[in-house]
C-alpha positions as CSV (number, residue, x, y, z in Angstrom):
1,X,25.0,10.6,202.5
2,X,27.5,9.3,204.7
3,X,27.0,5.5,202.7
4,X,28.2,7.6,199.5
5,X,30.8,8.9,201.0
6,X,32.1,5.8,202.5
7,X,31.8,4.3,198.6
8,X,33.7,7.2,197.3
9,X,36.4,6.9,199.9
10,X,36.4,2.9,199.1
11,X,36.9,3.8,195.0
12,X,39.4,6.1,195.7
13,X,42.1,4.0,197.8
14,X,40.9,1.0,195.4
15,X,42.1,2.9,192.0
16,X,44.8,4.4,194.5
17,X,46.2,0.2,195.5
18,X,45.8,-0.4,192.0
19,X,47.7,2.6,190.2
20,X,50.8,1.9,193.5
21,X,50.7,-2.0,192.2
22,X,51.0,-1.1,188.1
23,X,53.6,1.4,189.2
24,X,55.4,-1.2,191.4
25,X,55.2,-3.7,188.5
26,X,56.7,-1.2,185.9
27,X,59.7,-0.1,188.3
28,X,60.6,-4.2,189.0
29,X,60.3,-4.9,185.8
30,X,63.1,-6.8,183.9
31,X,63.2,-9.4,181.4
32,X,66.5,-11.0,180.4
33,X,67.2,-13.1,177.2
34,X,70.2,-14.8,177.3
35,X,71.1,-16.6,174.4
36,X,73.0,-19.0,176.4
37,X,70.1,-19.9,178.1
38,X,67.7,-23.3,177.5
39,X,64.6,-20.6,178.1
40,X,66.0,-18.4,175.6
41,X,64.0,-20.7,172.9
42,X,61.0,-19.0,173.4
43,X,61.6,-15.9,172.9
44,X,64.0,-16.4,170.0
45,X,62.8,-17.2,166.5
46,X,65.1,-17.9,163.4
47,X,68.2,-17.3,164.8
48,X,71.4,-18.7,163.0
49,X,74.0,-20.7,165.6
50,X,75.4,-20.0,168.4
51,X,78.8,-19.6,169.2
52,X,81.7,-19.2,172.0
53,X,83.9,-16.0,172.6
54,X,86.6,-18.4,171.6
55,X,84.8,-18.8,168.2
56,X,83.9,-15.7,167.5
57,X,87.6,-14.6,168.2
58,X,89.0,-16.8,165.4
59,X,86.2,-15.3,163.2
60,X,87.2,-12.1,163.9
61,X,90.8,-12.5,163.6
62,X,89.9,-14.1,159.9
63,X,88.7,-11.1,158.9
64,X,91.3,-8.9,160.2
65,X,89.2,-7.5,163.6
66,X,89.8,-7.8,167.2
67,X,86.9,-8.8,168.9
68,X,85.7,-6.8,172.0
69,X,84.8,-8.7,175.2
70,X,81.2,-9.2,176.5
71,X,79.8,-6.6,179.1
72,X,78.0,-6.8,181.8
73,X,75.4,-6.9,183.9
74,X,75.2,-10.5,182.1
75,X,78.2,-11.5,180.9
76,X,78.5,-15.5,179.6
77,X,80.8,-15.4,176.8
78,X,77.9,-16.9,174.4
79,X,76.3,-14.8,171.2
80,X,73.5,-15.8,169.0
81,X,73.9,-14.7,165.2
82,X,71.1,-13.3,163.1
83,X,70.3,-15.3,160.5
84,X,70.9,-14.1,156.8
85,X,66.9,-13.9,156.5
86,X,66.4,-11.9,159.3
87,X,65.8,-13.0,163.2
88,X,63.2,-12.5,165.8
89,X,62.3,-11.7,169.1
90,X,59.1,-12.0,171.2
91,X,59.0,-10.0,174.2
92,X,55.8,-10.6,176.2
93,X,54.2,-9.6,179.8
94,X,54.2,-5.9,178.7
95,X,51.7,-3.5,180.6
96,X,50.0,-0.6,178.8
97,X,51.2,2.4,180.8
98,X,54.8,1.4,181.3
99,X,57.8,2.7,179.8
100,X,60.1,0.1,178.0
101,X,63.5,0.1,176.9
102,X,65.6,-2.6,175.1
103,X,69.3,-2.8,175.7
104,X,71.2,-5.0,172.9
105,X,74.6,-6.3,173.5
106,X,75.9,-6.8,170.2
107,X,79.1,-8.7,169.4
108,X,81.6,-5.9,169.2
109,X,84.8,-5.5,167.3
110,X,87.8,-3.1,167.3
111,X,88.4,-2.1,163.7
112,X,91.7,-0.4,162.1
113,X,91.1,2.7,160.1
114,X,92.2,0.9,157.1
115,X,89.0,-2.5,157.1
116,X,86.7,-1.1,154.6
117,X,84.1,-3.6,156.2
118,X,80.7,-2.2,156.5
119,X,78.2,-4.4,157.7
120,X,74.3,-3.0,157.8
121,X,71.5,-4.0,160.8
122,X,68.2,-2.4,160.4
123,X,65.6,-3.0,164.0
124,X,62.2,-3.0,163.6
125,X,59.6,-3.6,166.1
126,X,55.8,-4.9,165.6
127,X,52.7,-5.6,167.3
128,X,49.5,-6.1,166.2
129,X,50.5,-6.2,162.1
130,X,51.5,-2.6,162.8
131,X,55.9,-3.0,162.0
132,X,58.1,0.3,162.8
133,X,61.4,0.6,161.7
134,X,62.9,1.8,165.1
135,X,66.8,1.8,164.2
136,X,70.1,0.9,161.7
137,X,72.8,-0.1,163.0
138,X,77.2,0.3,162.2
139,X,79.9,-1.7,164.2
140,X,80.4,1.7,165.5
141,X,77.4,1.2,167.7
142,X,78.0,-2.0,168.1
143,X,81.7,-1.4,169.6
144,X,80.4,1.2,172.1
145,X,81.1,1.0,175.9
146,X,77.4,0.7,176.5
147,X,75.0,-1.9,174.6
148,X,72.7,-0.1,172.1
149,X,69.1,1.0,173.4
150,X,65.4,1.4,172.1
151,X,62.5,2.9,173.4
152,X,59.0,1.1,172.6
153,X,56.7,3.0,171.0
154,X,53.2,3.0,173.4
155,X,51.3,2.2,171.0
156,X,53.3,-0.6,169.9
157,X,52.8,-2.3,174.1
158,X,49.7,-1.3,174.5
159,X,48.8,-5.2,173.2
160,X,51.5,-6.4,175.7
161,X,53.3,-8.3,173.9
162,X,56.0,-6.9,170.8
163,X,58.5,-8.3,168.7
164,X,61.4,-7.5,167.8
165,X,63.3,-7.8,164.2
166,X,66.7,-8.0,163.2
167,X,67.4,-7.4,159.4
168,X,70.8,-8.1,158.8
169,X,71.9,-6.4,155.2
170,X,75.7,-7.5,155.4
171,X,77.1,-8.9,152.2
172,X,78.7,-11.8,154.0
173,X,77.1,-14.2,156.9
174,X,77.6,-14.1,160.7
175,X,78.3,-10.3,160.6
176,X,76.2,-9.7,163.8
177,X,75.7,-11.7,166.7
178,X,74.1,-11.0,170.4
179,X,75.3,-11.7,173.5
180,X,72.3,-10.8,175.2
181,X,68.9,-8.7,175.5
182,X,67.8,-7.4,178.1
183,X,64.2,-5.3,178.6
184,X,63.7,-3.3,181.3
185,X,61.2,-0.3,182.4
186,X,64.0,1.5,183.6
187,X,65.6,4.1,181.4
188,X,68.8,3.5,182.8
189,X,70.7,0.0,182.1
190,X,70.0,-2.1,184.7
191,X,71.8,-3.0,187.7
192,X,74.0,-6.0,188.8
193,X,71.7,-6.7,191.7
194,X,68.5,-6.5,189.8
195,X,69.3,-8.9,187.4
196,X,70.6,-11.3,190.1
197,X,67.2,-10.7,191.4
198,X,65.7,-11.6,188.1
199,X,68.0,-14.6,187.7
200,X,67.0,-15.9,191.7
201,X,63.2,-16.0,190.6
202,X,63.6,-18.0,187.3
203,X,66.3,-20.3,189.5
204,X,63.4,-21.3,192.0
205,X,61.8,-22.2,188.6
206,X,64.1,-25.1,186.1
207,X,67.3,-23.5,185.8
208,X,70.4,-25.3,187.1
209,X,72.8,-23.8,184.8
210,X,75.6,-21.5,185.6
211,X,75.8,-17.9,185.0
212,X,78.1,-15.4,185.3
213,X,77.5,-11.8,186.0
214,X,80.4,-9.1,185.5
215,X,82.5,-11.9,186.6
216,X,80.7,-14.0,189.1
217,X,79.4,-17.2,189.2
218,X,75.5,-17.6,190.1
């Protein structure tokens, strides 16, 4: 009797140590994909060129529209565009019983009342050959204070790894970029600290580049 009991006890703190480490791994969690980045290559697929603030300015000021800055936490002054047949990407390392969230930093623009430009995004993710369509998207969201946000479905991370789709439905090219992407199990957007923590792991790893977050040089 006092052998089962010891077992028992035993099972217990074991599915106890293991439920503290998923939770532990869920609350840390953050993934960053920067387009700026050399890593950023395998997580992007089909993505049309990147460009410079400075670049996507004089676009902007072609077409009559003010471009906004790029926001923090990661802030590099770099934006990938979505190609005109649609772009990718793969976000991997997911665990089943985590909540995820996506924050998108699309390039933003301040338009007058008077543009009659309406460019169309539609999001989808997919995993598994199962594709949702999760979200379209205006410049008005895309102008917002706060990058735009989506949940993933459970069942859609339950294989651990998702991808994400861009469908860009604009009548002319380079209508939406990205500055960044950035996936966290937080529902809250991330802070600058966490991803300076995220950035100081990969560092001890092959990046030598410099970054800047809301303003500062890492």
């Amino acid at each position: 009797m006092k052998g089962t009991a010891i077992i028992f006890f035993t099972i217990i703190i074991f599915i106890q140590a293991n439920t503290y480490s998923e939770e532990n791994y869920c609350n840390n969690f953050v993934l960053v994909i920067n387009p700026g980045d050399p890593e950023a290559g395998k997580y992007l697929k089909d993505w049309g060129p990147l460009l410079k603030k400075e670049d996507i300015y004089i676009l902007g000021r072609g077409r009559g529209i003010h471009l906004i800055d790029d926001r923090g936490p990661v802030a590099d002054g770099k934006a990938q565009y979505v190609s005109t047949f649609g772009s990718k990407v793969k976000i991997s390392g997911l665990k089943r019983n985590c909540f995820y969230r996506i924050w998108i930093d699309f390039v933003g623009y301040k338009i007058s009342s008077n543009k009659e430009i309406f460019p169309s995004m539609k999001l989808y993710l997919s995993a598994d050959s199962e594709t949702y369509p999760v979200k379209e998207v205006s410049w008005m969201d895309a102008g917002k204070k706060l990058p735009l946000f989506i949940d993933i479905p459970y069942e859609l991370s339950l294989s651990g790894t998702v991808e994400l789709r861009f469908g860009d439905y604009s009548e002319n090219n380079k209508m939406w970029g990205v500055w960044d992407i950035i996936v966290t199990a937080q529902r809250d957007m991330p802070q600058k600290e966490s991803i300076l923590n995220y950035l100081r792991k990969k560092r001890k790893g092959i990046i030598k580049e410099k970054r800047i977050i809301n303003g500062n040089n890492f």
